[in-house]
C-alpha positions as a printed NumPy array, in Angstrom:
array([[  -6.693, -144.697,  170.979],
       [ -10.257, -145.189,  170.853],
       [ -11.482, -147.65 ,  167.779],
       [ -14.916, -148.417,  166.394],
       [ -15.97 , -152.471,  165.222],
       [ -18.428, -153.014,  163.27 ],
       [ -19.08 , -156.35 ,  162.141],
       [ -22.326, -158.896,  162.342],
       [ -19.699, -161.811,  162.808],
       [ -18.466, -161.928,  166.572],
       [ -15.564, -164.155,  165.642],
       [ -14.292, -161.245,  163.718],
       [ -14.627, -158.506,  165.989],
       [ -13.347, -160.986,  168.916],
       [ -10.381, -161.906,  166.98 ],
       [  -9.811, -157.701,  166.124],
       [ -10.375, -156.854,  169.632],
       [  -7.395, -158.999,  171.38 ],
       [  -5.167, -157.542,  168.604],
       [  -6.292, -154.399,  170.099],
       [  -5.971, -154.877,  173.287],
       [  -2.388, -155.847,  172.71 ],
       [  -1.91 , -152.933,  171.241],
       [  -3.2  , -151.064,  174.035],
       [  -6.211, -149.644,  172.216],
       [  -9.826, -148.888,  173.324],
       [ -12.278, -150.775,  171.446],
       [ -16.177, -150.308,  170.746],
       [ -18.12 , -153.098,  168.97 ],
       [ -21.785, -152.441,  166.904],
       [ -23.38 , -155.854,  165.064],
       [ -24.926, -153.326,  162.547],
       [ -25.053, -149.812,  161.201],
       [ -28.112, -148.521,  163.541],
       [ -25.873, -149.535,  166.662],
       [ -22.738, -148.461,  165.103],
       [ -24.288, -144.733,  164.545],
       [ -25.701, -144.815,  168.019],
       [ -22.538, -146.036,  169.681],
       [ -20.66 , -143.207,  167.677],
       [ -23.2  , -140.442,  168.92 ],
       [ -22.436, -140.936,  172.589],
       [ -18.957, -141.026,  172.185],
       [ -17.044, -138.363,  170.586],
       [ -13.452, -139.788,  171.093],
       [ -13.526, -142.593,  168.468],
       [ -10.547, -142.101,  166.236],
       [ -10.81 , -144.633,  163.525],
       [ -13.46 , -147.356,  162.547],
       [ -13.577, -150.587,  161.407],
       [ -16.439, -151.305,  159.045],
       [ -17.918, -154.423,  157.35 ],
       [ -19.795, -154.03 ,  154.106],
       [ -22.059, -156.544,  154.412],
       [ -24.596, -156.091,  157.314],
       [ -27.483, -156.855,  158.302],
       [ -30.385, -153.973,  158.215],
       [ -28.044, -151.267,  156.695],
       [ -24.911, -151.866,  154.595],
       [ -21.549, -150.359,  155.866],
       [ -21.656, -147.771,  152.787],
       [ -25.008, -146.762,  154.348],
       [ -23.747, -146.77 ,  157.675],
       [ -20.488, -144.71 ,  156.591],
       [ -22.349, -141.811,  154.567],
       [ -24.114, -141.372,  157.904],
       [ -21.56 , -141.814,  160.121],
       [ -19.533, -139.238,  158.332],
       [ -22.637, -136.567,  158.31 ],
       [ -22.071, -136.586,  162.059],
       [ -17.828, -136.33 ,  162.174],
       [ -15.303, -137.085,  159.943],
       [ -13.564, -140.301,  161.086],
       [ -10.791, -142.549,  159.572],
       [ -12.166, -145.446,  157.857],
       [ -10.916, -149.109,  157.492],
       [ -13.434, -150.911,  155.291],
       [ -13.558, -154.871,  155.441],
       [ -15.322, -156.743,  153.049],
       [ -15.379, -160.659,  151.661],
       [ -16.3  , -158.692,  147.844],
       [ -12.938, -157.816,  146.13 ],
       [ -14.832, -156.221,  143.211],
       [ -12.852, -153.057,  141.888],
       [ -16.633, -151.224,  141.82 ],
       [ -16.469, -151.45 ,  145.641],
       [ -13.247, -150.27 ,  146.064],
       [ -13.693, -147.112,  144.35 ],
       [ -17.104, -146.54 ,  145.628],
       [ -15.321, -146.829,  149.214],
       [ -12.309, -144.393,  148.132],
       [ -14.662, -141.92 ,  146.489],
       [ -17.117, -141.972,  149.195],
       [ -13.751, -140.998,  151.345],
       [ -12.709, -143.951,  153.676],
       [  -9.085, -144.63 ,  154.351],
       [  -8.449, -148.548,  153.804],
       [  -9.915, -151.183,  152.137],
       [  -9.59 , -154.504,  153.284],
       [ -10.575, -157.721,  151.817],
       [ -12.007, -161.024,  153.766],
       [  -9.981, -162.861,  154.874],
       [  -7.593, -161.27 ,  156.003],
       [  -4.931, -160.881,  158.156],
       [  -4.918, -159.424,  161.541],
       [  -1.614, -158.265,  161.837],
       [  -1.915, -156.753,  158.121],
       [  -5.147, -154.431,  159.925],
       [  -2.776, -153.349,  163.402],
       [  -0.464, -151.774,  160.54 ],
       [  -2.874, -150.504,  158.477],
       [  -4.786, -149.073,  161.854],
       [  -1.265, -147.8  ,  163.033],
       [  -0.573, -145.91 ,  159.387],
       [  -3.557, -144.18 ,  159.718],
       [  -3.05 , -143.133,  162.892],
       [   0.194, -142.057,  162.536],
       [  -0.487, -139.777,  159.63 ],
       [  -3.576, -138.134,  161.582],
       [  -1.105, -137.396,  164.485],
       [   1.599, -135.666,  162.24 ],
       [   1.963, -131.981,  162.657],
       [   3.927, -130.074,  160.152],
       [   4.015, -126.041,  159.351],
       [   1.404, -124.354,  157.976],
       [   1.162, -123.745,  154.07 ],
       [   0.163, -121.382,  152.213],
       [   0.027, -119.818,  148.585],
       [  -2.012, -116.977,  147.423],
       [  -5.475, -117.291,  148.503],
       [  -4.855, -121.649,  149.505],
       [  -3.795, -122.104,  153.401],
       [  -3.227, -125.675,  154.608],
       [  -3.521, -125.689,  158.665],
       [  -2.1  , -129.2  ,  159.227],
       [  -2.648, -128.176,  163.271],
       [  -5.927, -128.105,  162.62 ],
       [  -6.155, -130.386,  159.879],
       [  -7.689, -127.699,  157.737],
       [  -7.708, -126.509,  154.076],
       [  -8.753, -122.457,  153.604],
       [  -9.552, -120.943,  149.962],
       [  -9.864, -117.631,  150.762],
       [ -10.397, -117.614,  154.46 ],
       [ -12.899, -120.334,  153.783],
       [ -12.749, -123.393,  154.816],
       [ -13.274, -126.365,  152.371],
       [ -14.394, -129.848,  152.771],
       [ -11.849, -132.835,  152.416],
       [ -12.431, -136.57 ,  153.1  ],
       [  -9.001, -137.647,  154.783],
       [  -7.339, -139.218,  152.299],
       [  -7.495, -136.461,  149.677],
       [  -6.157, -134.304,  152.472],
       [  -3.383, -136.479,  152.785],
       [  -2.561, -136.342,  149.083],
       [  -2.595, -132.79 ,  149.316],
       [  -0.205, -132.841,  151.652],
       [   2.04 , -135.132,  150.984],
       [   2.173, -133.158,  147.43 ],
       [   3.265, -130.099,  149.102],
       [   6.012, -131.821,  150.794],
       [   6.657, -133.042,  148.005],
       [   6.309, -129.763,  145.798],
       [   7.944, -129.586,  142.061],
       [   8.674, -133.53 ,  142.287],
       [   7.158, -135.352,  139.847],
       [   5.336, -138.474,  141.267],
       [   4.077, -141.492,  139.765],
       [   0.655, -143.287,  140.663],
       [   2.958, -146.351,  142.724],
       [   4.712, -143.72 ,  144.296],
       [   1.763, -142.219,  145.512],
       [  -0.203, -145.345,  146.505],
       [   3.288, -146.367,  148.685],
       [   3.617, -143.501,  150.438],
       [   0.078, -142.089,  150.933],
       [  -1.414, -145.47 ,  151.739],
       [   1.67 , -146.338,  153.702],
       [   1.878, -149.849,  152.254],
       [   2.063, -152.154,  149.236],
       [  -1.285, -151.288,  147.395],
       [  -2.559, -153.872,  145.266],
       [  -6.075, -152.36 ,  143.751],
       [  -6.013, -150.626,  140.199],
       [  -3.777, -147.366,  139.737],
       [  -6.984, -145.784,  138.793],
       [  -7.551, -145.338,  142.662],
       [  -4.861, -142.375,  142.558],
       [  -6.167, -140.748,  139.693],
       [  -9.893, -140.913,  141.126],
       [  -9.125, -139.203,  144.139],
       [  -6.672, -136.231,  142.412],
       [  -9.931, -135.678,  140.321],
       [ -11.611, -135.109,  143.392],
       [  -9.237, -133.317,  144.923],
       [  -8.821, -130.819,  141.872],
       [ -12.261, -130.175,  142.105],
       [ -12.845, -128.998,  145.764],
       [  -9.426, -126.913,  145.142],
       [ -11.307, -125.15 ,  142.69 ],
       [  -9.078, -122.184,  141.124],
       [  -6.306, -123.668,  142.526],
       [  -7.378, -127.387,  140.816],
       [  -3.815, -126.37 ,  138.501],
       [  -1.628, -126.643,  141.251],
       [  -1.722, -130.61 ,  140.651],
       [  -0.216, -130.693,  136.8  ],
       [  -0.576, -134.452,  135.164],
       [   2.952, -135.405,  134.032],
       [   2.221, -137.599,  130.518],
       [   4.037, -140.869,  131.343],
       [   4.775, -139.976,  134.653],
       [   2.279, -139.084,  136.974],
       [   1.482, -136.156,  138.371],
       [   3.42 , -133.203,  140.178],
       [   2.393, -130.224,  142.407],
       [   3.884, -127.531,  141.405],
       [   3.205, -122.999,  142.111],
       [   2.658, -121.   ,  139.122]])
């Protein structure tokens, strides 16, 4: 596995970079957005990134939109602000993980490994009326066309249709979809399902809101 640093401290992406080597994974290391984007352009086998937030000459928020305009990668954000507004600017902007300075090294390897895990998991191919999930090809069709998901509300989607006709609650969700004790506001789930409902479009009722509950995915 292949895996992106970007931080302007070098005692952080030193420290990252043995727990990745012990790990047995590849690492690339930018100071800064502009060498972060340039590092990702000539190498098209990075499979997740590590980001900092607060960078010299362009933010990681900055660096991520473009980033993202060039390939859709899994995301770890790191960041010494806690603030709930940069949490759900990260979440809605479509990274995976959101980490907050300082913090522990181990804590990222299983984060990194979650991630990772979940991209590598095939299952069967779903489909209902005019919606087709490829999960081969990572790929959600509405009517033979193919629509745009950031990862993690692909992984909702997903885990809702393995989940189909169960109701859910938000916990429940962040456990399992996050693949670890979640400790930002519950609000996080129901940003991303409103997302989610809108790129699904006519199909946005699949994902019925269960009053005291949750939420369940469920055919009509």
């Amino acid at each position: 596995m292949k895996i992106l640093l970007v931080d302007d401290e070098d005692l952080i992406r030193n420290i990252i970079k043995d727990y990745c080597f012990n790990e047995g994974y590849m690492t690339y290391e930018a100071k800064d957005g502009f060498e972060a984007i340039e590092i990702f352009e000539k190498h098209n086998d990075i499979d997740i990134i590590v980001l900092d937030i607060m960078m010299p000459n362009m933010d990681g928020f900055t660096t991520y939109k473009k980033i993202k305009a060039i390939r859709n990668v899994p995301t770890i954000i790191l960041s010494a602000r806690g603030d709930e507004y940069d949490k759900l600017l990260g979440f809605d902007l479509g990274v995976d993980d959101y980490l907050t300075k300082p913090f522990s090294p181990r804590e990222l390897m299983a984060r990194i490994k979650a991630i990772l895990k979940r991209e590598n998991k095939v299952t069967d191919t779903y489909s209902y009326k005019g919606l087709k999930v490829d999960t081969k090809a990572h790929s959600v069709y509405i009517d033979n066309k193919e629509i745009d998901l950031t990862p993690k509300e692909y992984e909702l989607l997903l885990f809702f249709i393995e989940n189909k006709d169960i109701a859910l609650s938000r916990e429940q969700l962040l456990t399992k979809v996050w693949s670890y004790d979640f400790y930002g506001d519950e609000r996080t789930v129901d940003t991303h399902i409103k997302t989610l409902r809108s790129r699904l479009g006519k199909y946005r009722d699949l994902i019925k809101t269960i009053r005291g509950v949750g939420y369940k995915f469920e055919e009509k």
